[in-house]
Backbone as CSV, one residue per row, in Angstrom:
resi,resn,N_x,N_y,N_z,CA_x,CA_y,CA_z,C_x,C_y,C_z
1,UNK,95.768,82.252,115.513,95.416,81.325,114.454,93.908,81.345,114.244
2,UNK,93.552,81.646,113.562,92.231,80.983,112.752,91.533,79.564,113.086
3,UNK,90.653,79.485,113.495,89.914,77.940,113.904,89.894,76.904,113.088
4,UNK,89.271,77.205,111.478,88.873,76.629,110.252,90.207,76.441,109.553
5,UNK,91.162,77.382,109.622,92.386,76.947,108.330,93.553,76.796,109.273
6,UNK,93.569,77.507,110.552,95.220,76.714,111.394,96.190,78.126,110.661
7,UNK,95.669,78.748,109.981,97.039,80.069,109.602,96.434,81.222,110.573
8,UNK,98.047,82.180,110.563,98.162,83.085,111.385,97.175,83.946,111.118
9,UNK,96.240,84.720,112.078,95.521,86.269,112.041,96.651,87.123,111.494
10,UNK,96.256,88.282,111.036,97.116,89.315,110.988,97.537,90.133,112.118
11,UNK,98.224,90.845,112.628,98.667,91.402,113.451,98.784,93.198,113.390
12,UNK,98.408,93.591,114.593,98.525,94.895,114.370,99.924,95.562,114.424
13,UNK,100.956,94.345,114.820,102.035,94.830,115.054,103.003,94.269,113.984
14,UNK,102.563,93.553,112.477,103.138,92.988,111.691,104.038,93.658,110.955
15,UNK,103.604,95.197,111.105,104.171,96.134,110.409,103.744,97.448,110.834
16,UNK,104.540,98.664,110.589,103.638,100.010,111.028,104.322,101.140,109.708
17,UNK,103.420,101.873,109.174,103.367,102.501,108.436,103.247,104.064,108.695
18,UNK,104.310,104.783,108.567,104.360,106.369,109.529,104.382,107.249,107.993
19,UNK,103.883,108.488,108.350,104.526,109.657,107.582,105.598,110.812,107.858
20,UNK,106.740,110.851,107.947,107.627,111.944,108.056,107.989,112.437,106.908
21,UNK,108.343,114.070,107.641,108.717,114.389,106.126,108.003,114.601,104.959
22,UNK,106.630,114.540,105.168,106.012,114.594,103.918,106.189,113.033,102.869
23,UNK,106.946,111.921,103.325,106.855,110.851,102.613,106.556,109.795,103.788
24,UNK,105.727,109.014,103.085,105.413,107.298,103.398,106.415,106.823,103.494
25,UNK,106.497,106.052,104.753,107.417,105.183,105.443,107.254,103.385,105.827
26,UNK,107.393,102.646,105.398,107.122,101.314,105.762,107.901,100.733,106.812
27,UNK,107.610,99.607,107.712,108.751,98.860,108.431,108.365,97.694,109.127
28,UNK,109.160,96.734,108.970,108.650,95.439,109.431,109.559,95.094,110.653
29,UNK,109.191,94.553,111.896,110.281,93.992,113.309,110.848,93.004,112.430
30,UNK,110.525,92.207,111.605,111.035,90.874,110.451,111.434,90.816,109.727
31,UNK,111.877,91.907,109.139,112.585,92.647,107.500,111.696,92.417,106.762
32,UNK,112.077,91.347,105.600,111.138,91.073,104.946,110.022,90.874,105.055
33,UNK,108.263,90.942,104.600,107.238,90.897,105.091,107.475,89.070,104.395
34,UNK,107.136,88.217,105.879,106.852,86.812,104.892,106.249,85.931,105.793
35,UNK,104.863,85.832,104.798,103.583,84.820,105.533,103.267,83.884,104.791
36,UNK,102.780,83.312,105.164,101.967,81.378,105.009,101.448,81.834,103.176
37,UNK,101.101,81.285,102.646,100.420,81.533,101.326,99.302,81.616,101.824
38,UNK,98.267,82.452,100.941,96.817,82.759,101.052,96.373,83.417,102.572
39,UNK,97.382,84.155,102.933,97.356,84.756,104.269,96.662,86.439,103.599
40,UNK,96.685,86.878,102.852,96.397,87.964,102.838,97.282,89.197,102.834
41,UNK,98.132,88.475,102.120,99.440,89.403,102.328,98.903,91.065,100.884
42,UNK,98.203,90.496,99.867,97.959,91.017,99.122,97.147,92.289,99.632
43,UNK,95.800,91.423,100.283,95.074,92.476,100.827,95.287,92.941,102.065
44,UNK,96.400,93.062,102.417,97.122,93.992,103.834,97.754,95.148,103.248
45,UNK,98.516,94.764,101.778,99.123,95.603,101.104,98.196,96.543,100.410
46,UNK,97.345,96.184,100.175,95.781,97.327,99.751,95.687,98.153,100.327
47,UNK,95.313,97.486,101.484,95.001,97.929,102.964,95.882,99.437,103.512
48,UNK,97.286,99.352,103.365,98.134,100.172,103.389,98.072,101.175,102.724
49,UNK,98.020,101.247,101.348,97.954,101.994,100.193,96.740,102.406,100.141
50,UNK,95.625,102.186,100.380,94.127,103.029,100.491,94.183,103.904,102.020
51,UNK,95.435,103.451,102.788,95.559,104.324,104.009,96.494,105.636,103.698
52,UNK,97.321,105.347,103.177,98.562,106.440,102.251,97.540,107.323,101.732
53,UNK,96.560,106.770,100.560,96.102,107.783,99.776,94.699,108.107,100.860
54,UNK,94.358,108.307,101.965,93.558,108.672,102.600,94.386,110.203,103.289
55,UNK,95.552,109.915,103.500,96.491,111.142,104.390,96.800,111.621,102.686
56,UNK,97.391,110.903,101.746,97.608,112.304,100.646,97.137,111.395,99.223
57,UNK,96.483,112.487,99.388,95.513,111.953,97.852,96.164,112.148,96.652
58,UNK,97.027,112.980,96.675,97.156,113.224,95.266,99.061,113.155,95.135
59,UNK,99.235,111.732,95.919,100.569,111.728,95.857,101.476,110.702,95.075
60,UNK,102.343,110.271,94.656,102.534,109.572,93.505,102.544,108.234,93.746
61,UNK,102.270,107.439,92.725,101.427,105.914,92.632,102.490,105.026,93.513
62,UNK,101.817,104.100,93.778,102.739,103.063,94.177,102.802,102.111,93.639
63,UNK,103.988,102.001,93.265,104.715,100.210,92.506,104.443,98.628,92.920
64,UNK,103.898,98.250,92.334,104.027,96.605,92.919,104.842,96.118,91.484
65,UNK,105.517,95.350,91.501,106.027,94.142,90.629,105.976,92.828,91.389
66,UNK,105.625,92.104,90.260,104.963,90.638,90.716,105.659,90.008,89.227
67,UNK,105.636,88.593,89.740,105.689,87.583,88.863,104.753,87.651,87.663
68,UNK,104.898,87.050,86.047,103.609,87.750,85.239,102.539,86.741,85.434
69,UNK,102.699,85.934,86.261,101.170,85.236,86.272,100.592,85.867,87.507
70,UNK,101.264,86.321,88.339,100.686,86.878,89.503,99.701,88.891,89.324
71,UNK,100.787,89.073,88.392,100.443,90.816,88.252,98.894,91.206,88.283
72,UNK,98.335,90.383,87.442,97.092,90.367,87.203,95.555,90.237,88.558
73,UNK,96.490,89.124,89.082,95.613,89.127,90.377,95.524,90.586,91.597
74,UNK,96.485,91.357,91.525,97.097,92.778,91.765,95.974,93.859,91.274
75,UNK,95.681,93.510,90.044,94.365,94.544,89.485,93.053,93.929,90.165
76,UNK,92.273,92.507,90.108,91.385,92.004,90.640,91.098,92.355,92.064
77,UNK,92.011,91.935,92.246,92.141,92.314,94.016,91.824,93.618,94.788
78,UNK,92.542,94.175,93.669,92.359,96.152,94.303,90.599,96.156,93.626
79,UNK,90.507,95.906,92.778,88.733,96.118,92.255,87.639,95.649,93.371
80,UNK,87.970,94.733,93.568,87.174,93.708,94.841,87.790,94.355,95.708
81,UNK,88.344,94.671,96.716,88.652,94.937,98.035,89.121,96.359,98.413
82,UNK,89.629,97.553,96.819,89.853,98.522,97.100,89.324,99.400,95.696
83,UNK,87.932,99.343,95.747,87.389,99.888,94.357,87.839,101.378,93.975
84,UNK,87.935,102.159,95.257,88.447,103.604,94.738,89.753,103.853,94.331
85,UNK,90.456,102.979,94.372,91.910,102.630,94.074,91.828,103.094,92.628
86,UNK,92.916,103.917,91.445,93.041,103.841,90.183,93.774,103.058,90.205
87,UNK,93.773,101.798,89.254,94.972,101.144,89.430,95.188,100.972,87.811
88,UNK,96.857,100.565,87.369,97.037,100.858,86.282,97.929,99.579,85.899
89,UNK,97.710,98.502,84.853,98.458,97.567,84.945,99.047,97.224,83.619
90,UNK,100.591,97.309,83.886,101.464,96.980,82.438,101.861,96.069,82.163
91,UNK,101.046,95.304,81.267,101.213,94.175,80.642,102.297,94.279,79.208
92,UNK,102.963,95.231,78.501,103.824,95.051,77.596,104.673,96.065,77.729
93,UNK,105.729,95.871,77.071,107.064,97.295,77.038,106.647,98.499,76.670
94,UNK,106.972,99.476,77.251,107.079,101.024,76.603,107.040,100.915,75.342
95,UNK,108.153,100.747,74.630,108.134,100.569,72.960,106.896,99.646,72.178
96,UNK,106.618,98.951,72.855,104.996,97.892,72.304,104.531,98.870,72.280
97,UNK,103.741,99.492,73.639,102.826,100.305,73.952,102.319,101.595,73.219
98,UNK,103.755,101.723,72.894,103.888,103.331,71.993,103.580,103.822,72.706
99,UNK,103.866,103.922,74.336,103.563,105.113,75.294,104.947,105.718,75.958
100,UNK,104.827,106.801,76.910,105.553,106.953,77.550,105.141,106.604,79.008
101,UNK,105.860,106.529,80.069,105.092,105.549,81.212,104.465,107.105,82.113
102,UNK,105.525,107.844,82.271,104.430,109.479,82.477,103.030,109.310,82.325
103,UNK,102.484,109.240,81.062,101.304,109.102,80.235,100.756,107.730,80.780
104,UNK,100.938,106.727,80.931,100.561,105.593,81.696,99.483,105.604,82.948
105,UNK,100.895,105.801,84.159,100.669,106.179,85.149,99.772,107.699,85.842
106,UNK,99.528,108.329,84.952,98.989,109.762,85.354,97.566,109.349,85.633
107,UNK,97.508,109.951,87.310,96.505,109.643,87.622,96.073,108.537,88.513
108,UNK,97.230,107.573,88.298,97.126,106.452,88.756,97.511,106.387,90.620
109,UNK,96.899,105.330,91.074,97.332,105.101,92.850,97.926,103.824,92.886
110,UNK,97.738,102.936,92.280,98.730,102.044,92.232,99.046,101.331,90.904
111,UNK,100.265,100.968,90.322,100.716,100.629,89.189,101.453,99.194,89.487
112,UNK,100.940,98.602,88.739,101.544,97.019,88.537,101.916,96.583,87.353
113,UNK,103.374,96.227,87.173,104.142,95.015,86.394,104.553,94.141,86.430
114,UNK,105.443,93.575,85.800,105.926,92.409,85.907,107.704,92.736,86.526
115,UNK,108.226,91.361,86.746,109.610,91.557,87.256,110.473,91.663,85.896
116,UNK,109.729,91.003,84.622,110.428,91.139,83.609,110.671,92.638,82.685
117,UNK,109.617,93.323,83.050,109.126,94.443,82.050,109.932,95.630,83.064
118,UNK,109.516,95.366,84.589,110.833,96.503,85.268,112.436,96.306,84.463
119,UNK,113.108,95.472,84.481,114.071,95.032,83.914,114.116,95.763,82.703
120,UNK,113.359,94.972,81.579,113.357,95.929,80.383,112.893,96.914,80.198
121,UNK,112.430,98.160,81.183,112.015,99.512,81.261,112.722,100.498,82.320
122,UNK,113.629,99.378,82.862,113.927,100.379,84.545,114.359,101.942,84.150
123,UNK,114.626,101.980,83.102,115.129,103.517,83.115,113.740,104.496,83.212
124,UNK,112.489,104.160,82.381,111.372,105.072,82.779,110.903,104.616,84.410
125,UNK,111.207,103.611,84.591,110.768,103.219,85.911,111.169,104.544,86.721
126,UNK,112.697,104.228,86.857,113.502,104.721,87.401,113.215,106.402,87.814
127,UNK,112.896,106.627,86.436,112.681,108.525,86.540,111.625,108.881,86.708
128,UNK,110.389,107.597,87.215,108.637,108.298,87.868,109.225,108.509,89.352
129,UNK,108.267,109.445,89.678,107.996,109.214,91.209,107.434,108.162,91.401
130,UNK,107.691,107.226,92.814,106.325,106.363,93.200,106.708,106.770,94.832
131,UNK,105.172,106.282,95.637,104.716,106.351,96.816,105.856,105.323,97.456
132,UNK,105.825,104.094,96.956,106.654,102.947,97.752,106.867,101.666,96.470
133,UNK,107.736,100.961,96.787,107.543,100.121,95.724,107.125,98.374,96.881
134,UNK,106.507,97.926,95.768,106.072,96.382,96.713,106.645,95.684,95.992
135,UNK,107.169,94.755,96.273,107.938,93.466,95.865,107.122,92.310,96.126
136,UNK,105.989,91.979,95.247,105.384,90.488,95.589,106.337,89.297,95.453
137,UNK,106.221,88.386,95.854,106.976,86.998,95.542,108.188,87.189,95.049
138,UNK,108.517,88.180,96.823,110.017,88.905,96.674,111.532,87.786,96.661
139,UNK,110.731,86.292,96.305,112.010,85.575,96.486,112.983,86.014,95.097
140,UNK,112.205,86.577,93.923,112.754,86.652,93.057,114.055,87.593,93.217
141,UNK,113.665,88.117,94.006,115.151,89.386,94.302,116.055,88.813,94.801
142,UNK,116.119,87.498,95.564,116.695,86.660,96.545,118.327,86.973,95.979
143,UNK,119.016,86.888,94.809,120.045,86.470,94.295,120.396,87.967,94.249
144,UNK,120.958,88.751,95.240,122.343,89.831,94.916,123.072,89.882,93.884
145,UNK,122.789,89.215,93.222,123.832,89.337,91.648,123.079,88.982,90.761
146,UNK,121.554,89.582,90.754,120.436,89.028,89.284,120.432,90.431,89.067
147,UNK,119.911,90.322,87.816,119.437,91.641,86.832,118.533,92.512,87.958
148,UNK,117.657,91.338,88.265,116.426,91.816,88.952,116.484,92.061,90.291
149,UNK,117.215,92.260,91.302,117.884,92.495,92.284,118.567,93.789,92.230
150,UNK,118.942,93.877,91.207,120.063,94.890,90.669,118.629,96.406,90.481
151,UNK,117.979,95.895,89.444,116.603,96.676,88.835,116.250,97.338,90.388
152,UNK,115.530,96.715,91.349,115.175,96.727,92.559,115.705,97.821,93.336
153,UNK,117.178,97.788,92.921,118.030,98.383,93.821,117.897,99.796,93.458
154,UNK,118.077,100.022,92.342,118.253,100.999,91.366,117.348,101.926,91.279
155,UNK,115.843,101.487,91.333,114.739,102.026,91.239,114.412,102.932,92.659
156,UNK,114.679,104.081,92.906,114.180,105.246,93.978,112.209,105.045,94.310
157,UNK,112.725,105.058,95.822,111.409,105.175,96.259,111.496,104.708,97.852
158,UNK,110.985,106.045,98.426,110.756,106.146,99.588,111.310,104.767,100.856
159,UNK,110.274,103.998,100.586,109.861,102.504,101.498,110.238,101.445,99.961
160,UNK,110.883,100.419,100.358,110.416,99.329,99.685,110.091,97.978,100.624
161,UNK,109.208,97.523,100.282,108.337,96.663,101.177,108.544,94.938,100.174
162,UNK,109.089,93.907,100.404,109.332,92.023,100.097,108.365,91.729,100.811
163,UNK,107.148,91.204,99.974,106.362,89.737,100.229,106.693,89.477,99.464
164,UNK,106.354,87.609,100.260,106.668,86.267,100.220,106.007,85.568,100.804
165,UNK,104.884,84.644,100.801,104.790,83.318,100.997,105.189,82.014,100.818
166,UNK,106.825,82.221,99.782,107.701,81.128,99.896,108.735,81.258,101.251
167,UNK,109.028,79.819,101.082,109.836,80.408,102.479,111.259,80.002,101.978
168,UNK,112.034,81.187,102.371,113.540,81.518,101.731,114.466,80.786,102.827
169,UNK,115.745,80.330,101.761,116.501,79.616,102.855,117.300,80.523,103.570
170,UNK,117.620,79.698,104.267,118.123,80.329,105.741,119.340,80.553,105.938
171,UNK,120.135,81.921,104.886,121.059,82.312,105.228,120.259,83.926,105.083
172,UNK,121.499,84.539,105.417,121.489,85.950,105.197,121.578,86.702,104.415
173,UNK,122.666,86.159,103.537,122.425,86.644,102.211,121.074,86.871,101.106
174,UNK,120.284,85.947,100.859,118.987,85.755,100.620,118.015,86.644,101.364
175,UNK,117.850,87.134,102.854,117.021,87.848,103.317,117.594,89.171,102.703
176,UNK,118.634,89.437,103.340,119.081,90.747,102.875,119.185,91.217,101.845
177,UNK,119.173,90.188,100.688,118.858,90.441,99.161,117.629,91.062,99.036
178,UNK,116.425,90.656,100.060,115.036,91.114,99.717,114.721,92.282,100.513
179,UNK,115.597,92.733,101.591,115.574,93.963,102.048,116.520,94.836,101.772
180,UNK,117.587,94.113,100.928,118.661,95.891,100.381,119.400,96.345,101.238
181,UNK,119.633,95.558,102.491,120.399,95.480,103.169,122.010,94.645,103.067
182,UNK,123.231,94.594,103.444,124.081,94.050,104.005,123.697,93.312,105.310
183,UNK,124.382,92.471,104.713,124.132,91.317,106.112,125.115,91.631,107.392
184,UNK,124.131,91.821,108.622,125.117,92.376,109.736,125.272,93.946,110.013
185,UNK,124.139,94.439,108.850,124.673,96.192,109.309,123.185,96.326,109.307
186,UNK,123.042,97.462,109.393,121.768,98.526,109.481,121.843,99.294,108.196
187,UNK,121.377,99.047,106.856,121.226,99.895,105.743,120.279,100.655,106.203
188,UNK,120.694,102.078,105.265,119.837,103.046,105.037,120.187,103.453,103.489
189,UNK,120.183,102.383,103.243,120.263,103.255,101.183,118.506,102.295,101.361
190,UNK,118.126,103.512,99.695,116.822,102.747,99.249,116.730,102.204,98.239
């Protein structure tokens, strides 16, 4: 704990991050990653991803989706705490944009949207490469039978990594919603 605020330090053992295979690997002893609010969950997740692109530089972006008031803090954050970071942030639909998300993302190390705009785009989502996908204020996935749960599921990529600083109730269903797991087994789908 911290002297001044009473919340947890981070831990070196909170999580460990391997490469096999030529792909990035995430994993938590806790499933879901889920800490106190204003713990730094954001900038641990930086932290990670400026370590990825240190072993391979030129390997494909990594996903965060966040809530849309949150997405934004996602770009700030990487500027302040991970300036060499490209980061690329989609604030409207493919069809607004008049882009293709290819063209978007090129170039990019980490890419941020919203939970709404994955939903209404998952199919270009779907067909980029990404490094890992992050799930901020992964309670939103909580419900196994939402659009956005579903989106989540659907979307390929290596590691997917749930923060949360809400704290989810206490069944199983709900955790395992945010890790893509069955409750009671050992998944290995991604």
């Amino acid at each position: 704990m911290t002297p001044a605020t009473g919340t947890p330090r981070p831990s070196s053992r909170s999580w460990t991050a391997s490469r096999s295979a030529g792909r990035w690997t995430a994993s938590s002893p806790a499933g879901p990653w889920r800490r106190a609010r204003c713990t730094g969950k954001t900038l641990e997740t930086l932290a990670l991803i400026c370590h990825a692109r240190q072993a391979d530089p030129g390997g494909a972006p990594f996903l965060v989706v966040a809530p849309t008031s949150v997405a934004p803090n996602w770009a700030a954050e990487a500027a302040r705490f991970a300036p060499g970071l490209t980061v690329v942030t989609i604030a409207d639909t493919l069809a607004r944009r008049g882009a293709e998300l290819s063209e978007l993302i090129a170039g990019a190390d980490l890419v941020v949207t919203s939970y709404t705009l994955l939903r209404l785009d998952l199919d270009a989502h779907a067909a980029a490469e990404w490094s890992g996908l992050i799930l901020d204020e992964a309670q939103y996935t909580k419900n196994h039978l939402s659009k956005i749960y579903q989106c989540a599921r659907r979307l390929p990529a290596p590691f997917k990594v749930a923060i949360t600083g809400t704290p989810m109730e206490n069944n199983l269903m709900a955790t395992s919603s945010c890790t893509g797991s069955s409750p009671g087994t050992r998944s290995r789908r991604r």
